[in-house]
C-alpha positions as CSV (number, residue, x, y, z in Angstrom):
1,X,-122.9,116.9,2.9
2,X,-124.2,119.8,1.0
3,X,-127.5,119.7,-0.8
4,X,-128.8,122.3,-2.3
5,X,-133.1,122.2,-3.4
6,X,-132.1,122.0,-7.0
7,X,-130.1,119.3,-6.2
8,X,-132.8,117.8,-4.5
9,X,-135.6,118.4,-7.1
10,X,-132.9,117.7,-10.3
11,X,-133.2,114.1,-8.6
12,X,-136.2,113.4,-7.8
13,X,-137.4,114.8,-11.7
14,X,-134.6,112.1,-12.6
15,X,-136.2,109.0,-10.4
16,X,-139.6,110.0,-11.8
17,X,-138.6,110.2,-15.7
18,X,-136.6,106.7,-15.1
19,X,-139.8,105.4,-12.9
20,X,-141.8,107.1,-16.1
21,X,-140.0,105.2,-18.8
22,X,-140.1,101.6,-17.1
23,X,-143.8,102.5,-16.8
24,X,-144.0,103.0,-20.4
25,X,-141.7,99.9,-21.1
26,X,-144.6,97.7,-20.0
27,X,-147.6,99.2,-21.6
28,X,-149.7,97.2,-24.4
29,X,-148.8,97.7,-27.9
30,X,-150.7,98.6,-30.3
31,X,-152.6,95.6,-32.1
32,X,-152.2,95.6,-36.3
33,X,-156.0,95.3,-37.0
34,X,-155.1,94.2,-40.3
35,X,-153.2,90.5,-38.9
36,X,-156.0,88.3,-38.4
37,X,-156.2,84.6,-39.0
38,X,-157.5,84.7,-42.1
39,X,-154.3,86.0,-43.2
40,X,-152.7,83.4,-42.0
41,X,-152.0,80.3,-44.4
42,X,-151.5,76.5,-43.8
43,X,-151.9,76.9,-39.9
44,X,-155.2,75.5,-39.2
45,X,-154.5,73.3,-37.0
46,X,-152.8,75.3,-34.4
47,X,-155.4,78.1,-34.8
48,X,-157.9,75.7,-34.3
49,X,-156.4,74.4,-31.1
50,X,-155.2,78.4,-29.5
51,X,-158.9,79.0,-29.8
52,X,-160.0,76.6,-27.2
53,X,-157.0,77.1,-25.2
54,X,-156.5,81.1,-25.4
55,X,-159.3,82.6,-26.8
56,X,-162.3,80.8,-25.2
57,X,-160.6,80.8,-21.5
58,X,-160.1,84.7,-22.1
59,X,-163.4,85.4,-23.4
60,X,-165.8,82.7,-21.6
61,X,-164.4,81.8,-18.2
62,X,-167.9,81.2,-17.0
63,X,-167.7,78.1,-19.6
64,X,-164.5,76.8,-17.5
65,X,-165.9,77.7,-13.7
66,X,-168.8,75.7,-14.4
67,X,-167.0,72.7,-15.5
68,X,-164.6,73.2,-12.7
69,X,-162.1,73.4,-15.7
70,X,-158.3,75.2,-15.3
71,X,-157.4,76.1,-19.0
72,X,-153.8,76.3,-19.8
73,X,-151.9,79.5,-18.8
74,X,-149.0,79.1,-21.3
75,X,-148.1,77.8,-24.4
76,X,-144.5,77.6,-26.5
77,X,-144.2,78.0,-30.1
78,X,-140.7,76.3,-31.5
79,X,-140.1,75.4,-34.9
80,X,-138.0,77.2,-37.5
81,X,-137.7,80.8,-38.6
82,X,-140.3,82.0,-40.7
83,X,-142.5,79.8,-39.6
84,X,-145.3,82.3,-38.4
85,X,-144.9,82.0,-34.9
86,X,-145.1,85.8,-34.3
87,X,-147.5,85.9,-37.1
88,X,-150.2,83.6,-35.2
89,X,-149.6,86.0,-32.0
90,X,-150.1,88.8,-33.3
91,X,-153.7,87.4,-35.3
92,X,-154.4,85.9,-32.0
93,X,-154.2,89.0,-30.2
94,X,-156.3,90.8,-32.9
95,X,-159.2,88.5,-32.7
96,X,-159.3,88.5,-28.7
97,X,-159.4,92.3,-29.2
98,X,-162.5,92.4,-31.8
99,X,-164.5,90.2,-29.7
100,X,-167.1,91.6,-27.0
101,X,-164.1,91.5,-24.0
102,X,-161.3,93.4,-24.9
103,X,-158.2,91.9,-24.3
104,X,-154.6,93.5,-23.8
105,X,-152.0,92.0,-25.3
106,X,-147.9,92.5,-24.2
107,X,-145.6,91.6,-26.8
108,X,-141.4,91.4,-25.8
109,X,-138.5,90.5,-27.0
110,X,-136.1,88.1,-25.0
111,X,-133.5,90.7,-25.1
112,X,-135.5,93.8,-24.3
113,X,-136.0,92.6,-20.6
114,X,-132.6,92.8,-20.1
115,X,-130.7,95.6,-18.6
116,X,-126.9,96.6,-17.2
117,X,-128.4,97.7,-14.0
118,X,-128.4,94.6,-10.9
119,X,-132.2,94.1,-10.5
120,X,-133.6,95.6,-13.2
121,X,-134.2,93.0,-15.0
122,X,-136.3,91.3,-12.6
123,X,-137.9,94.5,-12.0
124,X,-139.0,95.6,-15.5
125,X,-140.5,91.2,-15.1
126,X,-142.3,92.2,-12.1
127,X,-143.9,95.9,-13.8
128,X,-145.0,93.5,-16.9
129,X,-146.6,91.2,-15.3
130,X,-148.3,93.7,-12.3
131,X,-149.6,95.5,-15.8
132,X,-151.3,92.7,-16.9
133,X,-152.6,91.8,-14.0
134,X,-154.3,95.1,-14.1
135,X,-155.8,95.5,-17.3
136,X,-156.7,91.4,-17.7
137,X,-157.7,89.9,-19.6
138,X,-154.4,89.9,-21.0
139,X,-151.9,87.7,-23.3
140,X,-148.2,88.1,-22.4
141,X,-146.0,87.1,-25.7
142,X,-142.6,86.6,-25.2
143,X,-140.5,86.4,-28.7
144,X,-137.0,84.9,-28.4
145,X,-137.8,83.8,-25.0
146,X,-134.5,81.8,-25.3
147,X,-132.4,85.0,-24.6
148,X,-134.5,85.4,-21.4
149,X,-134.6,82.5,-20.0
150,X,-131.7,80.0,-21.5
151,X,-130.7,76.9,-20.1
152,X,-129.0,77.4,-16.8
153,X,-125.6,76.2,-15.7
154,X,-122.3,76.7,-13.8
155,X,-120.8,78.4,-16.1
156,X,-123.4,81.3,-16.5
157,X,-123.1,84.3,-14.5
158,X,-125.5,84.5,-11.2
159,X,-127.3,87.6,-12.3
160,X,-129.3,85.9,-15.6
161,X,-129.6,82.6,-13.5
162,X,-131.9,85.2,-11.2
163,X,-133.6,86.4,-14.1
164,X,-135.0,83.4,-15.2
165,X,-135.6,82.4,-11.3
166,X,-138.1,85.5,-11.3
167,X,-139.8,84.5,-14.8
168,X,-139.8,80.9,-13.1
169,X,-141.9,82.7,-9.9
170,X,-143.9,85.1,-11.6
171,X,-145.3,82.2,-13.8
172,X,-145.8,79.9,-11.5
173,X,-148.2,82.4,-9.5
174,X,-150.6,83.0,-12.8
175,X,-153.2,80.7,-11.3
176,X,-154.1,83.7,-8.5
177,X,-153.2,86.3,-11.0
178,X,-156.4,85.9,-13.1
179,X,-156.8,85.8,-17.0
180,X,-153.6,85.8,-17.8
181,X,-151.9,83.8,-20.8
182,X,-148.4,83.7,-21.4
183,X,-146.6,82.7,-25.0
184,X,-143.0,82.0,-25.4
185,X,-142.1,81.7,-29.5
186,X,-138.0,80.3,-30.1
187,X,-136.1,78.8,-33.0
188,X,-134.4,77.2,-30.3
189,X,-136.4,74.7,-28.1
190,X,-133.4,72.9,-26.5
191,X,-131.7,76.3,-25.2
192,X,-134.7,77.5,-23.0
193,X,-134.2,76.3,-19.2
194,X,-136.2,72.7,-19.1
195,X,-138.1,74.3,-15.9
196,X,-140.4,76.6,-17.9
197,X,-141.3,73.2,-20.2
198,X,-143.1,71.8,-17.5
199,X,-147.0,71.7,-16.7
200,X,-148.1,74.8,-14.9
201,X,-146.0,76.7,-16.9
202,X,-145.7,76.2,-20.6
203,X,-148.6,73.7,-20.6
204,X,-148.4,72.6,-24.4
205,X,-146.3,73.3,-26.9
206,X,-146.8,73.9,-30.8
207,X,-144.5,72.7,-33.1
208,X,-144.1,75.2,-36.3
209,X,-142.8,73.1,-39.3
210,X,-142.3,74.1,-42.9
211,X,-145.3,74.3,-44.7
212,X,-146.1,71.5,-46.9
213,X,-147.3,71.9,-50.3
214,X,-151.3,72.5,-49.5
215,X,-150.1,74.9,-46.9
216,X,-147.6,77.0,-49.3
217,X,-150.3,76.8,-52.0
218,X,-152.6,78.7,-49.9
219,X,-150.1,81.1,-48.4
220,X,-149.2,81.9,-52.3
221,X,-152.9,82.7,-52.2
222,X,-153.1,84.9,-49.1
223,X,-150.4,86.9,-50.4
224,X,-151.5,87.4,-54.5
225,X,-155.1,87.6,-53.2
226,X,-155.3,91.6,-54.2
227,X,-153.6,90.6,-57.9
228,X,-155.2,91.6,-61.0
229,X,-155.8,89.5,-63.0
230,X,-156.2,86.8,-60.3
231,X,-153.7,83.8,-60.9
232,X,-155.5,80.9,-61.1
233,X,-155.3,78.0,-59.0
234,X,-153.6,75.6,-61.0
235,X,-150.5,77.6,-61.3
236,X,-150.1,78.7,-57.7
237,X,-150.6,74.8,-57.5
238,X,-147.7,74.6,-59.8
239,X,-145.4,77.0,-58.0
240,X,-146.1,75.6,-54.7
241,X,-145.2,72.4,-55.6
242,X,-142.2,73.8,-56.8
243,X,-141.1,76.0,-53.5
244,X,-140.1,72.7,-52.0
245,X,-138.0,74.1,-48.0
246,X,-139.7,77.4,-48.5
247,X,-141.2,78.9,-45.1
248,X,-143.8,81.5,-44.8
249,X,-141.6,84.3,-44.9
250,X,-139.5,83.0,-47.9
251,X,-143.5,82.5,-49.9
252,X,-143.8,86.4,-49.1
253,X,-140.3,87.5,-50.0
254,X,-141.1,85.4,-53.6
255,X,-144.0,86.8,-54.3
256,X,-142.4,90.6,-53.5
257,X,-139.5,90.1,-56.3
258,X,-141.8,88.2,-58.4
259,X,-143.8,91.8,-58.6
260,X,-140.4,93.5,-58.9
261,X,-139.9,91.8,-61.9
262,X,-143.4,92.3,-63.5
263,X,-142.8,96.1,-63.3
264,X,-139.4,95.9,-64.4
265,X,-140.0,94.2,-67.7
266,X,-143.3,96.2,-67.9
267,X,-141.6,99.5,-67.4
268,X,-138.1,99.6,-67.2
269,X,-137.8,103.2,-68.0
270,X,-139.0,104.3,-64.6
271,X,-135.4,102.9,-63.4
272,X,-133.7,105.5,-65.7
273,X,-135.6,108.3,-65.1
274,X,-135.4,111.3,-62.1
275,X,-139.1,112.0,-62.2
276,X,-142.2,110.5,-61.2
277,X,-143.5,108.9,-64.1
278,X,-147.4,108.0,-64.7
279,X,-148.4,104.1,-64.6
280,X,-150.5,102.2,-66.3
281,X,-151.1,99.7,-63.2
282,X,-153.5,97.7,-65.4
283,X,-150.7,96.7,-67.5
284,X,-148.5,95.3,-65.2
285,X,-149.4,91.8,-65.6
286,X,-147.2,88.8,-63.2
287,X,-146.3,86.1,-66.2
288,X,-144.9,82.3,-65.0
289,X,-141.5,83.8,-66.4
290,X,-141.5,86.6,-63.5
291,X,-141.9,83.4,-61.0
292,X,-139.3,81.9,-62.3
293,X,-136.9,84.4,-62.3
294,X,-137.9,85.1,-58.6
295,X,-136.8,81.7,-57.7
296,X,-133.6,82.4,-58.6
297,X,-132.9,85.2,-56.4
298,X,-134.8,83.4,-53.5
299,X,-132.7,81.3,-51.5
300,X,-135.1,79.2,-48.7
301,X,-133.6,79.9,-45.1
302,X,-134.1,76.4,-44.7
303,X,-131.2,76.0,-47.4
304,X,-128.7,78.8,-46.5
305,X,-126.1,77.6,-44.7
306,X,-122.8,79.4,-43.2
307,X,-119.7,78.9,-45.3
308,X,-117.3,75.9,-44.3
309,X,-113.7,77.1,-42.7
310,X,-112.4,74.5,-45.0
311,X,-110.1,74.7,-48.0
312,X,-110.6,73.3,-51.6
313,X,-108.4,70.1,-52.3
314,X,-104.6,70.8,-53.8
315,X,-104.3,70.6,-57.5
316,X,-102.6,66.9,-56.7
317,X,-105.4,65.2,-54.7
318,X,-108.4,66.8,-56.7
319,X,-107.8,63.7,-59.4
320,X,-107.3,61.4,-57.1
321,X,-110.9,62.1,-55.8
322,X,-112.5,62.8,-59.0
323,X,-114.4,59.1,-59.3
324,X,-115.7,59.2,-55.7
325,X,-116.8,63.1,-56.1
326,X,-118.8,62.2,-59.2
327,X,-120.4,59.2,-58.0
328,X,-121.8,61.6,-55.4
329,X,-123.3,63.9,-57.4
330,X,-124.6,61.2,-59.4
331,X,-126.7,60.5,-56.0
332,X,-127.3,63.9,-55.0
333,X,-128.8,64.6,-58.4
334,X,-131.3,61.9,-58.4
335,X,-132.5,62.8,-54.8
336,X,-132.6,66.4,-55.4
337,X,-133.4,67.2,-58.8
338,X,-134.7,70.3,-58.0
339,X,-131.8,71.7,-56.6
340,X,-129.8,70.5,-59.4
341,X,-132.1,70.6,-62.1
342,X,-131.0,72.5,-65.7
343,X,-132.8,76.2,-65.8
344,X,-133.8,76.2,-68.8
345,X,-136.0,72.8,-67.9
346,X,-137.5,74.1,-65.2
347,X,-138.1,77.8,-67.2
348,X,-139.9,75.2,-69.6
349,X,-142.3,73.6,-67.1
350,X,-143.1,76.7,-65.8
351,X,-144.2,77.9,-68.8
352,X,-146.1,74.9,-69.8
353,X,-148.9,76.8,-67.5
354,X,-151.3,78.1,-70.0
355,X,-154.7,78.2,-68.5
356,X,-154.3,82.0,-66.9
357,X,-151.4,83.7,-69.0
358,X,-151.8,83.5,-72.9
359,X,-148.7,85.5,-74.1
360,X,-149.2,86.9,-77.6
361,X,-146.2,86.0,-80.1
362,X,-144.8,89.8,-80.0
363,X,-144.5,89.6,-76.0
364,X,-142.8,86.1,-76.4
365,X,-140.3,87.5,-78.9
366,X,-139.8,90.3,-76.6
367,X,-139.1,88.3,-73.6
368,X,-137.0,86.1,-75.6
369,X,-135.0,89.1,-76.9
């Protein structure tokens, strides 16, 4: 075999740019110093509780080797999407990073361990974890963790079976590796492999459910807190009550078209013209109508669903129906109302809100118009 020495270096520059870029694969992202848990709404309880678990054990292990206490090494986040499970892990890892001990945090994906190459899956596993090994303390987060380790079977192929044998190892050997905490978030809790749910591993596990009404009222909060004027409290009381199934993300993605909708009725000739036109920001001013109209573009991802394969009934049997189909509704309407409910009623108890917006008769007739 002939090899000439630009062969030889044209390889080895190729096996350190590869060995460069898994290096780089595994370093610690940058923290968004702006996420902290103050910015986070209707979550209390779990912050409360991944303070004493994660935070304390990172920042005071003396506390723990006095007590001859072994805080948890990992904890799962489950519930549904929207939630704020990658929201809390990212405010987590911003307040272990402003206390005195700086502490690295590793954020993946599920699908971003995995790779076409034999091995190198496990391998880029191994890097991450050697990394944060080396710069502990250190949280590991794992997002989707149920495309990295799913439940194993017979009928999955032997190469993501090893995978999640690694992940399995490489967790189970945390107690020698020092301060490091691992966190696995999933919309998915019964498709992770029941091995990673067991003490040692994923020692406790946080459910992440919709937000109830208190909760959405102070998300509403968090997210119109840099408003002016301020709404007051008694209508974001009023609209929370109303965003009945509405996660986290859905509060935020109301509150975006709501102030869409401000600007459009405030200025709609910016959408007309091809120049940069000069604002008034003052003006723009978030009525109960802009709200409303907001909830009629949001649909809740608790509520979408995919569309059924089935067909309407034939012209023949639709009649035949008819009395059982109404007598339905008739029970789905008085469960629901608010899914049901007329527009214009619930445009009219939104705008029975008159302690922060007191429209003058001309913007009334102009809205009406």
């Amino acid at each position: 075999m002939n090899l000439k020495a630009e062969d030889v270096s044209s390889g080895v520059l190729r096996d350190r740019q590869k060995i460069g870029s898994s290096l780089a694969d595994v370093d610690p992202m940058n923290i968004d110093t702006s996420i902290t848990f103050e910015s986070v709404g209707g979550l209390n309880k779990h912050i409360q509780a991944l303070k004493e678990m994660v935070v304390f054990p990172l920042l005071y292990p003396e506390v723990f080797t006095k007590f001859k206490i072994n805080p948890p090494r990992g904890v799962l986040f489950h519930g549904p999407p929207g939630t704020g499970k990658t929201l809390v892990a990212r405010a987590l890892a911003n307040e272990c990073k402003n206390g005195d001990k700086k502490v690295a945090f590793f954020m993946r994906k599920g699908a971003d361990c995995l790779s076409k190459w034999v091995g190198e899956s496990e391998r880029q596993l191994r890097l991450l974890f050697d990394q944060a090994y080396t710069m502990r303390p250190s949280i590991i987060f794992f997002d989707e963790i149920d495309g990295l380790a799913p439940v194993r079977s017979s009928r999955q192929d032997q190469i993501h079976s090893s995978i999640v044998s690694t992940l399995l190892a490489l967790m189970d050997g945390l107690d020698c590796r020092g301060e490091i905490v691992v966190i696995g978030a999933t919309n998915r809790i019964d498709s992770i492999d029941p091995a990673l749910r067991r003490p040692g591993r994923f020692d406790r596990e946080f459910l992440f459910q919709l937000p109830s009404c208190q909760a959405r009222k102070s998300i509403l909060s968090i997210h119109t807190s840099e408003w002016n004027p301020k709404l007051a409290d008694s209508f974001l009381a009023e609209v929370a009550e109303r965003c009945v199934g509405y996660c986290g993300a859905d509060l935020k993605a109301l509150c975006t078209e709501t102030a869409l909708y401000a600007l459009r009725h405030q200025f709609p000739q910016i959408y007309a013209s091809k120049e940069k036109l000069q604002l008034d920001l003052s003006q723009i001013q978030v009525s109960a109508r802009d709200f409303h109209l907001a909830m009629q573009n949001i649909v809740p991802a608790a509520q979408r669903a995919v569309v059924s394969p089935g067909r309407a009934l034939s012209v023949t049997v639709r009649p035949l129906l008819k009395g059982q189909l109404d007598f339905m509704m008739d029970g789905l309407k008085k469960f629901f109302p608010v899914a049901f409910g007329s527009r214009k009623l619930a445009r009219k108890r939104f705008e029975k809100s008159k302690e922060h917006f007191f429209w003058k008769r001309a913007r009334v007739l102009c809205s009406i118009n």
